[in-house]
TORKOL-4160 file (C-alpha; in steps of 0.2 Angstrom, whole numbers, padded with zeros to 4 digits, m for minus):
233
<pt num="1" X="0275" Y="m0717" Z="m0136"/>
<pt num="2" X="0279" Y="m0699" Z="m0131"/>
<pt num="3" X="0275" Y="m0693" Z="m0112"/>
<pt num="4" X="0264" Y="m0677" Z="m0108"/>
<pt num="5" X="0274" Y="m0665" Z="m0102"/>
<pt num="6" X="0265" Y="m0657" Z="m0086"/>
<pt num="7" X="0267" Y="m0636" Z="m0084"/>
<pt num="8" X="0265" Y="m0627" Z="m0071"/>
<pt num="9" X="0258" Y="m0610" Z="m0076"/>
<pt num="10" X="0258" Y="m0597" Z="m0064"/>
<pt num="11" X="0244" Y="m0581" Z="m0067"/>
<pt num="12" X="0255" Y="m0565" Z="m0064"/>
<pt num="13" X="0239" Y="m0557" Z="m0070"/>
<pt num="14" X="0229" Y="m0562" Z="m0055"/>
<pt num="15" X="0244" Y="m0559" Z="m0044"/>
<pt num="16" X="0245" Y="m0541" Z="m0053"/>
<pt num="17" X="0227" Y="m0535" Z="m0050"/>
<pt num="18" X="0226" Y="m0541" Z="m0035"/>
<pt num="19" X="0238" Y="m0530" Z="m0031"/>
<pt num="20" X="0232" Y="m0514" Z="m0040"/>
<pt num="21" X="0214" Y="m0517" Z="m0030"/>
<pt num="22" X="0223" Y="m0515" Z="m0015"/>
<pt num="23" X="0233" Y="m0500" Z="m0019"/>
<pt num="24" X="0214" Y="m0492" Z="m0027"/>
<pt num="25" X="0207" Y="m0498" Z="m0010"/>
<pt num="26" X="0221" Y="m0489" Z="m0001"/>
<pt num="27" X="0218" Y="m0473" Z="m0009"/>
<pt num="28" X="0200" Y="m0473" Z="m0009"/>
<pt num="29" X="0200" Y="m0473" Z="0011"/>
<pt num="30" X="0214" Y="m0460" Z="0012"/>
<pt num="31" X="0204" Y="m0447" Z="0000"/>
<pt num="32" X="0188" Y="m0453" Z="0012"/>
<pt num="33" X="0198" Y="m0448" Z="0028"/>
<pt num="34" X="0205" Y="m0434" Z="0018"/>
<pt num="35" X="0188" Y="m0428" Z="0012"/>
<pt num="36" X="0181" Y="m0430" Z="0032"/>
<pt num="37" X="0193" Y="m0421" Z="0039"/>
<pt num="38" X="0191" Y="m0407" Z="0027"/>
<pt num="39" X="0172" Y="m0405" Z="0031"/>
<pt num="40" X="0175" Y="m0407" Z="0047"/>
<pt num="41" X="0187" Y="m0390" Z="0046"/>
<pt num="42" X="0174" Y="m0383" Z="0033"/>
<pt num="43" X="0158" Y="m0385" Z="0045"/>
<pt num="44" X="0169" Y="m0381" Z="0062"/>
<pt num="45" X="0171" Y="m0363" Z="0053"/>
<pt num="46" X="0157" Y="m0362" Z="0047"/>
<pt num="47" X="0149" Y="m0365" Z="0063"/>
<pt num="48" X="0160" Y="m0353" Z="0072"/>
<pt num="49" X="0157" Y="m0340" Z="0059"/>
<pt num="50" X="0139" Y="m0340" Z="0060"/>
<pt num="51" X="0141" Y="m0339" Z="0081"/>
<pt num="52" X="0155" Y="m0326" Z="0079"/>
<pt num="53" X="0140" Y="m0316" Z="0069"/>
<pt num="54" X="0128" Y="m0318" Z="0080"/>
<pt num="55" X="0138" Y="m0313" Z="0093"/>
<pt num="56" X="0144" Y="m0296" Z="0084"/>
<pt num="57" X="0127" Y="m0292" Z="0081"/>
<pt num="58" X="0126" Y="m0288" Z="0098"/>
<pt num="59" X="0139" Y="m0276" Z="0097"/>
<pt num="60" X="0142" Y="m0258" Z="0098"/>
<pt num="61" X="0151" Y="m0262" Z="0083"/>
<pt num="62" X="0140" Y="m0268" Z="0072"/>
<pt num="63" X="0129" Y="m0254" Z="0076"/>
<pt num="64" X="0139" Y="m0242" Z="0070"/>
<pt num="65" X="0143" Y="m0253" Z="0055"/>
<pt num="66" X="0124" Y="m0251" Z="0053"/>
<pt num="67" X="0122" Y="m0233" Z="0055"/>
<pt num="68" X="0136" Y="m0229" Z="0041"/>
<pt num="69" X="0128" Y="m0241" Z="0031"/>
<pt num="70" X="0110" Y="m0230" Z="0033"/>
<pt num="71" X="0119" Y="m0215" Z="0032"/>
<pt num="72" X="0127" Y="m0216" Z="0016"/>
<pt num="73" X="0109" Y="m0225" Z="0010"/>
<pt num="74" X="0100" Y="m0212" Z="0016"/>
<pt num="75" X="0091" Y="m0222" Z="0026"/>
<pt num="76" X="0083" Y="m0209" Z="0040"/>
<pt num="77" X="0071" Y="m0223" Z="0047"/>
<pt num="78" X="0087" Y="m0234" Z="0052"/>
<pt num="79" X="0097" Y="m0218" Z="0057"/>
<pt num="80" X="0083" Y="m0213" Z="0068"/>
<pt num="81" X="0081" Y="m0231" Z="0077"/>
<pt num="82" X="0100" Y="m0229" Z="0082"/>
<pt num="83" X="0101" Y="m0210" Z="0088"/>
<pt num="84" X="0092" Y="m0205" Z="0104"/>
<pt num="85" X="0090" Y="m0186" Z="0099"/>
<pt num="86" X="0081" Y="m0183" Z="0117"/>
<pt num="87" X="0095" Y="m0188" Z="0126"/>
<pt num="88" X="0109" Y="m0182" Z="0113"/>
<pt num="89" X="0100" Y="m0163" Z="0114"/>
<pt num="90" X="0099" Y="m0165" Z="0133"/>
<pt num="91" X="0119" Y="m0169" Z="0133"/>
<pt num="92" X="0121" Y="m0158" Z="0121"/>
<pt num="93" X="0113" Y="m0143" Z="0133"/>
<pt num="94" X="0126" Y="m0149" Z="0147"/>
<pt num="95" X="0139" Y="m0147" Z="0137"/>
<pt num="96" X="0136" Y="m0129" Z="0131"/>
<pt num="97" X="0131" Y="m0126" Z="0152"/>
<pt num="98" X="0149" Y="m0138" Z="0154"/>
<pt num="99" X="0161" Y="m0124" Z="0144"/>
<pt num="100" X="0151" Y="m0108" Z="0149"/>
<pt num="101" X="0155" Y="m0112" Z="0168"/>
<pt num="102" X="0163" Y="m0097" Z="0177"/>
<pt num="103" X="0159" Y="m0084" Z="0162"/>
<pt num="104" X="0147" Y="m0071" Z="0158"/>
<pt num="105" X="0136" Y="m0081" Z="0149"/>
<pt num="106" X="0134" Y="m0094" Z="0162"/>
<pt num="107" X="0123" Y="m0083" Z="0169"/>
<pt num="108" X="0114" Y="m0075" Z="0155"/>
<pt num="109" X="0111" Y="m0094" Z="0149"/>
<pt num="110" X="0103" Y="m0097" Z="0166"/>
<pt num="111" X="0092" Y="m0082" Z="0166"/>
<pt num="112" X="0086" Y="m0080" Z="0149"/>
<pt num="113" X="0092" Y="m0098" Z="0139"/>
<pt num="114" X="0083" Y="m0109" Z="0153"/>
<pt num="115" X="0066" Y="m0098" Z="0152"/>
<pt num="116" X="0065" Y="m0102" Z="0136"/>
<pt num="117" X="0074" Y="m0119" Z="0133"/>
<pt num="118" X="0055" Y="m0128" Z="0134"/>
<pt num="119" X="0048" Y="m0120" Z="0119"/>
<pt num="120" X="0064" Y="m0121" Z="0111"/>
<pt num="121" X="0065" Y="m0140" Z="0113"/>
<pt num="122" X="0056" Y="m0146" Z="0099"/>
<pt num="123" X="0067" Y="m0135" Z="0087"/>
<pt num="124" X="0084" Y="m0138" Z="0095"/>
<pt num="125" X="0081" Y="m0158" Z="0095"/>
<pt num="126" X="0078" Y="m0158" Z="0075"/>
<pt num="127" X="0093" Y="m0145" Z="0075"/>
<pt num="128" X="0102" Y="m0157" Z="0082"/>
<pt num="129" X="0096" Y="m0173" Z="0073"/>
<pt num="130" X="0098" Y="m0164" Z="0058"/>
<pt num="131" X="0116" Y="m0160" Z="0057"/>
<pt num="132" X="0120" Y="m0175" Z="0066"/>
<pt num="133" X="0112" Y="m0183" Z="0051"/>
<pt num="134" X="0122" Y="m0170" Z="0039"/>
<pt num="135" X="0140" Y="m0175" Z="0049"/>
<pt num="136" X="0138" Y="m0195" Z="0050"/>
<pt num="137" X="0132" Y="m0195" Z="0028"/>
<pt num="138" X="0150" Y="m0184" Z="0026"/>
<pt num="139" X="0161" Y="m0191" Z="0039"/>
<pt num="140" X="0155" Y="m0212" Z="0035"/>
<pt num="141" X="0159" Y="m0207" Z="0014"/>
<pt num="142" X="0173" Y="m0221" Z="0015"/>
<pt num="143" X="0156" Y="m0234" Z="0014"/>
<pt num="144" X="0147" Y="m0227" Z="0002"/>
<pt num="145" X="0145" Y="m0242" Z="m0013"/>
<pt num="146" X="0154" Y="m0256" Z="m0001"/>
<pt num="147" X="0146" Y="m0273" Z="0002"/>
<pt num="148" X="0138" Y="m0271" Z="0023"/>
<pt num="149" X="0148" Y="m0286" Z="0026"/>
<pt num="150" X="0165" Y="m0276" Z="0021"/>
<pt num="151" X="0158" Y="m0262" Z="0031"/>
<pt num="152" X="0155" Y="m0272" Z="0047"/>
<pt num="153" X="0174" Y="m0282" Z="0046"/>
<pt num="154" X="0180" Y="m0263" Z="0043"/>
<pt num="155" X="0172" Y="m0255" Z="0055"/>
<pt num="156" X="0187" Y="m0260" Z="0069"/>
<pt num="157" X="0199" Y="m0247" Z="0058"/>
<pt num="158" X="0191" Y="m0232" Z="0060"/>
<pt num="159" X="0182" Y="m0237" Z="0078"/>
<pt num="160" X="0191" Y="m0238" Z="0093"/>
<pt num="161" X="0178" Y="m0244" Z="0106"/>
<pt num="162" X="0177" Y="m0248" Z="0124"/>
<pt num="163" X="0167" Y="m0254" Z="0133"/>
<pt num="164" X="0162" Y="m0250" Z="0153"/>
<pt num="165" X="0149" Y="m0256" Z="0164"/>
<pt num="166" X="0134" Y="m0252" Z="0156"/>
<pt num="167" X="0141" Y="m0240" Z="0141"/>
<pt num="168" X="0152" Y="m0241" Z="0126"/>
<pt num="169" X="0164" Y="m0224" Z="0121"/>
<pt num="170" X="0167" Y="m0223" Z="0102"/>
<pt num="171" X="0179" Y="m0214" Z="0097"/>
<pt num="172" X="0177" Y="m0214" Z="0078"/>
<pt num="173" X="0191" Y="m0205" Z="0067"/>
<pt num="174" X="0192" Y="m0205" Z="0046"/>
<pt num="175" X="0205" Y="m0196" Z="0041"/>
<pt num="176" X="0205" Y="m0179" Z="0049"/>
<pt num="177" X="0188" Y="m0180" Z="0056"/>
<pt num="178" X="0187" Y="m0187" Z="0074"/>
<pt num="179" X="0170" Y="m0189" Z="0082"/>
<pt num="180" X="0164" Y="m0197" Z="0101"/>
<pt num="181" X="0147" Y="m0206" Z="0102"/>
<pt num="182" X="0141" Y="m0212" Z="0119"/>
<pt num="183" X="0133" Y="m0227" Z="0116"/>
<pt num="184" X="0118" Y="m0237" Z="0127"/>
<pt num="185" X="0112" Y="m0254" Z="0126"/>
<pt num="186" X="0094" Y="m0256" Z="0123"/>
<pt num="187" X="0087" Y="m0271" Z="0120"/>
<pt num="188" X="0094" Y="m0280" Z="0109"/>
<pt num="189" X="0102" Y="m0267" Z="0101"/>
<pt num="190" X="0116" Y="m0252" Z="0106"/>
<pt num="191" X="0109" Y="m0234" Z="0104"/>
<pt num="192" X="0122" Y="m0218" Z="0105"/>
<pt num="193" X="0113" Y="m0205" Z="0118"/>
<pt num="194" X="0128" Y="m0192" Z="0117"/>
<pt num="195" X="0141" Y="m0187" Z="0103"/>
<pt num="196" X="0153" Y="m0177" Z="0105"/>
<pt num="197" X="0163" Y="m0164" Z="0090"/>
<pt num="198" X="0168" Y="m0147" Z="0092"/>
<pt num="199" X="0166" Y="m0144" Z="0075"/>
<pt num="200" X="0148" Y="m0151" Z="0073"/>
<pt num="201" X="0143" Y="m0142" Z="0093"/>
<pt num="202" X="0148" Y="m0126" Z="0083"/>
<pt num="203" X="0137" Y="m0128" Z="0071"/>
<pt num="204" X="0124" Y="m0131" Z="0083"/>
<pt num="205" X="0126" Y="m0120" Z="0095"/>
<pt num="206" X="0126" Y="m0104" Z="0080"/>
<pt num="207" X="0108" Y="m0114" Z="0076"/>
<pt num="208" X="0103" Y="m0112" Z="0096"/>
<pt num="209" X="0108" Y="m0095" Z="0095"/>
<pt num="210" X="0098" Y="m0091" Z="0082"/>
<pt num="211" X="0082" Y="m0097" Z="0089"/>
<pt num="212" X="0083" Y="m0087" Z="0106"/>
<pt num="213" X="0071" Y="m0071" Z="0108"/>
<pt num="214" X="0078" Y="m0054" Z="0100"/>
<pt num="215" X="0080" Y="m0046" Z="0118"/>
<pt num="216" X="0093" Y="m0052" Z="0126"/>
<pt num="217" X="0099" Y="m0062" Z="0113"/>
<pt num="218" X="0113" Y="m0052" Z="0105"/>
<pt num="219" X="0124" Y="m0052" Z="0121"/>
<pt num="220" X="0119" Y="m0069" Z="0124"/>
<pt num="221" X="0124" Y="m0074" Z="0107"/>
<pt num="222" X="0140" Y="m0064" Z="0109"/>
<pt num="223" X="0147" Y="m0073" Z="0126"/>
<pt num="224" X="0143" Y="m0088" Z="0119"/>
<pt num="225" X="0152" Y="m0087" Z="0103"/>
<pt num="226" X="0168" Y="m0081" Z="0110"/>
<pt num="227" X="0168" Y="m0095" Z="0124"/>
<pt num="228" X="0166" Y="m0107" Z="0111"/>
<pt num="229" X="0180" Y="m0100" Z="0099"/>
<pt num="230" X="0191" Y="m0102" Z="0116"/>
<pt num="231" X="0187" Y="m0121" Z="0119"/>
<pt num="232" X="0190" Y="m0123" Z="0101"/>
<pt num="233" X="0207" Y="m0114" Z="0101"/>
């Protein structure tokens, strides 16, 4: 009579995916920690990006990010919003009265200009809103066709702005032209209430010029034009 012969079998296959279930379970928990902490970085940008925004909203920057944007769209009814032509034709008149002081035509501006200045008013302001107009469409050209969000990061390259108490300097330069706005909050919102180009007060000024009475007007016009040409020496 033969004896059974006991085995002993071992399961390396047990043994074996046992092991891979771990290692799968290992992964799975680092690509969920992995996967966390990259939405976690995704929405902490995201989150500052939107309060970075909404903070530059608020800024003199993203004003004149704006008004390049109108300008080169020909958008008069933003442009408008964002120049203050009352108060950019009343600095304007102090800065004609600024670089006539001491000369000739100080006081023929005095005696003939200021008679008259209240009936030149309405005329001078869209004189002056109008070739401001002309000035910002050519000097802003570099944003025509650009996405307004490439404008506004942009902007900081051709603006250098500071800011003091209750008013913001721009001094805005593409290529060779060079322009100084004075800007003002109001409301929610910055508006420039002074700018500032000798080029573009020339241009104004022979438009002034033109507009004042016949009598008088030619010796007026003449002190005035050679005072200007020595500022702009």
């Amino acid at each position: 009579m033969k004896r059974k012969r006991n085995r002993i079998v071992i399961n390396l296959d047990q043994g074996a995916g046992g092991s891979v279930r771990k290692r799968r379970g290992g992964i799975r928990r680092v690509l969920l920690i992995v996967g966390l902490v990259l939405l976690l970085l995704v929405g902490g940008l995201a989150a500052g990006g939107y309060f970075w925004w909404r903070n530059f909203q608020g800024s003199p920057a993203y004003t004149l990010a704006v008004l390049a944007d109108a300008s080169q769209k020909k958008d008069t009814a933003t442009v408008d919003r964002i120049l203050n032509s009352d108060k950019i034709t009343d600095d304007f008149v102090g800065q004609v009265r600024q670089r006539l002081t001491g000369s000739v035509a100080a006081s023929l501006w005095s005696s003939q200009a200021d008679s008259v200045l209240p009936s030149l008013t309405p005329n001078l302001r869209q004189t002056v809103h109008d070739e401001i107009a002309r000035e910002l469409q050519r000097i802003t050209a570099p944003a025509a066709g650009k996405p307004f969000i490439l404008v506004a990061l942009a902007i900081g390259r051709f603006a250098d702005i500071k800011k003091e108490n209750n008013l913001a300097q721009a001094h805005v330069k593409v290529q060779n032209d060079q322009l100084r706005l004075t800007m003002q909050p109001e409301g929610d919102r910055w508006r420039i209430i002074a700018v500032q180009d000798d080029k573009l007060a020339q241009e104004i000024a022979d438009g002034v010029m033109r507009n004042l009475p016949a009598k008088g007007g030619a010796q007026l016009n003449e002190e005035i034009r050679k005072q200007l040409e020595k500022v702009n020496k």
